[in-house]
N, C-alpha and C positions, 0 to 999 in steps of 0.2 A: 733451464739456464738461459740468461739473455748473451745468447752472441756479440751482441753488440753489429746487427746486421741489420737493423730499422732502418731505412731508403736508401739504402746500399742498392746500385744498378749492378747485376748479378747475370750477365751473357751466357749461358748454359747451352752447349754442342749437343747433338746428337737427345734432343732434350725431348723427344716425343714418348719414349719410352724406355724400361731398362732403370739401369743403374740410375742416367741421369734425369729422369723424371723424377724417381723417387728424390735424386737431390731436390727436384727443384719445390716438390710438396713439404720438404724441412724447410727449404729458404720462404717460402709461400707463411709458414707458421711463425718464423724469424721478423719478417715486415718486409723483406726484401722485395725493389721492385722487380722483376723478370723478364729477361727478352730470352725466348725460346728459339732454336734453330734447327732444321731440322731439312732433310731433302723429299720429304713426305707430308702432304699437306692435307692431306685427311686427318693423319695421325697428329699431326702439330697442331691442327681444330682442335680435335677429339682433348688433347693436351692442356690446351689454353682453358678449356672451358673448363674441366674440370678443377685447372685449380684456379680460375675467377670463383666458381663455388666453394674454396675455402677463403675467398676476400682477399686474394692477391692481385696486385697491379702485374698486366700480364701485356707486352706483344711478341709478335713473332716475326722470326724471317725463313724462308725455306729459301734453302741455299745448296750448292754442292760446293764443298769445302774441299772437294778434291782439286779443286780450278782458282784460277785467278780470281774469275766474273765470281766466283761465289764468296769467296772472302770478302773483296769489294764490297762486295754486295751487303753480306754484313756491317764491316765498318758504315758504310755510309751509313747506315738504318739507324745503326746504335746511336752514331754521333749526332743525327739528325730529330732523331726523338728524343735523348736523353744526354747528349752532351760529353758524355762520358761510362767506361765501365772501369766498377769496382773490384767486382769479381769477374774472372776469365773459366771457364769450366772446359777443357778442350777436349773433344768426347766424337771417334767418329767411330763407323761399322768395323767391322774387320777386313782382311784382305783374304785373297782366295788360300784355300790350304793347297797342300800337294808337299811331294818331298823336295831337298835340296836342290837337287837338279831339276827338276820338273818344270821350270819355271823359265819362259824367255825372257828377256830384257824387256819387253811394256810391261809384262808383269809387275817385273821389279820395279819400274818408275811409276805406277800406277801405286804401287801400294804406298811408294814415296812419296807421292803427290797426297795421297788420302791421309796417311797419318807421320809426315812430318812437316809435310810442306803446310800443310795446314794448323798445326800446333807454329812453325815458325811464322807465318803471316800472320796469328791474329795475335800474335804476342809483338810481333813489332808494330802492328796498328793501336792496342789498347794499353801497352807496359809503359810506354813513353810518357802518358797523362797520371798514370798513377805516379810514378815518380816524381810531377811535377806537383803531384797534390800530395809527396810523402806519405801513400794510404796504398795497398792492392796488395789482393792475392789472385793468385794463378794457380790452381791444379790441372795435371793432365790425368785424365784417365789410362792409364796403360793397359797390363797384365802382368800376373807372376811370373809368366813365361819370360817377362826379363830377366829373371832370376834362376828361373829351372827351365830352362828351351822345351816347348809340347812340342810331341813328336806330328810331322806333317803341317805344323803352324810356321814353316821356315820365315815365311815373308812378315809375318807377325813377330816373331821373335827376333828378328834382324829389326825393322823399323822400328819395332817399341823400342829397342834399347838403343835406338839412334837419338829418340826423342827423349829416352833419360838420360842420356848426355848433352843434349841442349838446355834440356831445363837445370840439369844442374849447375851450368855452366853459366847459366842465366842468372841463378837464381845468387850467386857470390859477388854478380857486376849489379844487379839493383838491391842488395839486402839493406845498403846503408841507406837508403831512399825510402827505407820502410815496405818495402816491398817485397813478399813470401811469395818463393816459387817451389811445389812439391808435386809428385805424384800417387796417384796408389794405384797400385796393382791387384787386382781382382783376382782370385780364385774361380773354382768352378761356381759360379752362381746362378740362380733360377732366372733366364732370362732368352728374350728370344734366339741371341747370338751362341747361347749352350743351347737350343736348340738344333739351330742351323749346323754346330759340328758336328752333334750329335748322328745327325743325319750321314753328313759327309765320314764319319766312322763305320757307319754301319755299313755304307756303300764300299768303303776302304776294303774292310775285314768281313764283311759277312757277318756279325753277331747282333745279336737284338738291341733295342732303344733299351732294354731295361738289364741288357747288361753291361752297356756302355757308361748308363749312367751308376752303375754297379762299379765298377770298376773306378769310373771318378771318385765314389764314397769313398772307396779301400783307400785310395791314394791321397787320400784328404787325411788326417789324424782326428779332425771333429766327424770324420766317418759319414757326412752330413754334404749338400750343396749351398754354400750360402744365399741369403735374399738380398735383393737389392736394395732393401731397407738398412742391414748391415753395413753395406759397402758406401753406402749414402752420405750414411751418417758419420764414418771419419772425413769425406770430403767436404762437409759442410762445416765440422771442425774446424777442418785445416781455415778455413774462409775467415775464422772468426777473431776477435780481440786477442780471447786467449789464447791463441795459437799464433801470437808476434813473433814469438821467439824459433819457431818452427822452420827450418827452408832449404831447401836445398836435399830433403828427403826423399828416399822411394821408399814408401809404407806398402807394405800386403796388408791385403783383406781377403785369405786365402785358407782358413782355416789349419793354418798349418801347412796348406802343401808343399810352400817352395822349402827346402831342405837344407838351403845355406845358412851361412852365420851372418853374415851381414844382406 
């Protein structure tokens, strides 16, 4: 199906690996150009090159998106090579786990700086052009956990659903501008970030990688961990023509797990 993404500038977060690489080898297939971002610049090499060998236009910026100088950093890049972004992909690591209380106050501003403060800077640097060009989509990446709180993920389950009330709230003040603002929410997926809890579980509780990730299966209803190719490819939807009508969304790609009705 043509999206309708042919020289579409397509800024994808968190874009070396994961979920959002796999977007960025669907938009790579679309015609989109791509700027890759990422705070690892081995992995944003390693990134680039490979989808230059599927015949995408490709740069990148490594940035830490937790900071000012990194957004900056960003914008300037984009606007400077490319004048404009059409698509926004906002996509950062996780924050530390631990329970409720476990957590001092940098904690808490730290994982605010990493996954709100950064979904709100690059959407007030890039939403403003789309609006003036009547054209752009913006996804954030979340998690289910906005939906269903993972236990010991506090600072992840509080900020994500900090950032799914901005973008909704976003997404009602430029809808008539032509401009879609949604998110999806991830399920347990094969990816290094379900690694890294994985870990931090077993340290938790004492029980094996393979019954952790045992345990994820049960709790899922597709009994399965999704791939990043699944989860990819509703956001690369969301980006496209036929998904104008779409905004103001939190979509799961969770196999079933979160358990609410809306």
């Amino acid at each position: 199906m043509n999206f309708g993404l042919q020289d579409r500038v397509a800024v994808v977060c968190g874009a070396s690996r994961g979920i959002a690489y796999a977007a960025c080898e669907l938009f790579a297939h679309e015609g989109a150009s791509l700027v890759l971002v990422s705070r690892n610049g081995a992995s944003l090499d390693s990134a680039a090159d490979k989808l230059r060998a599927l015949g995408a236009t490709v740069s990148t910026v490594q940035a830490d998106l937790s900071t000012a100088e990194g957004t900056a950093h960003v914008t300037e890049t984009v606007m400077r090579t490319h004048g404009r972004a059409d698509v926004l992909i906002t996509n950062t690591g996780g924050p530390k786990t631990g329970p409720s209380l476990g957590h001092d106050w940098s904690a808490w501003q730290g994982a605010a700086e990493l996954l709100l403060r950064s979904a709100v800077e690059l959407t007030r640097a890039f939403v403003p052009g789309m609006r003036e060009r009547r054209w752009g989509r913006v996804v954030g990446i979340t998690s289910f956990a906005v939906k269903q709180p993972v236990p010991s993920l506090v600072l992840s389950n509080s900020l994500r659903a900090a950032v799914t009330g901005y973008y909704r709230t976003l997404a009602e003040e430029v809808a008539p501008d032509g401009v879609t603002v949604n998110t999806v929410l991830p399920g347990y997926t094969a990816t290094e970030r379900l690694d890294e809890l994985a870990e931090a579980t077993m340290q938790r509780t004492g029980v094996s990688r393979d019954e952790v990730f045992a345990r994820w299966k049960m709790e899922t209803p597709a009994h399965r961990v999704g791939t990043p190719e699944e989860v990819a490819s509703l956001i690369v939807f969301l980006t496209s023509r036929q998904a104008g009508f779409i905004t103001g969304q939190a979509i799961c790609a969770d196999g079933g797990a979160a358990r609410s009705l809306l």
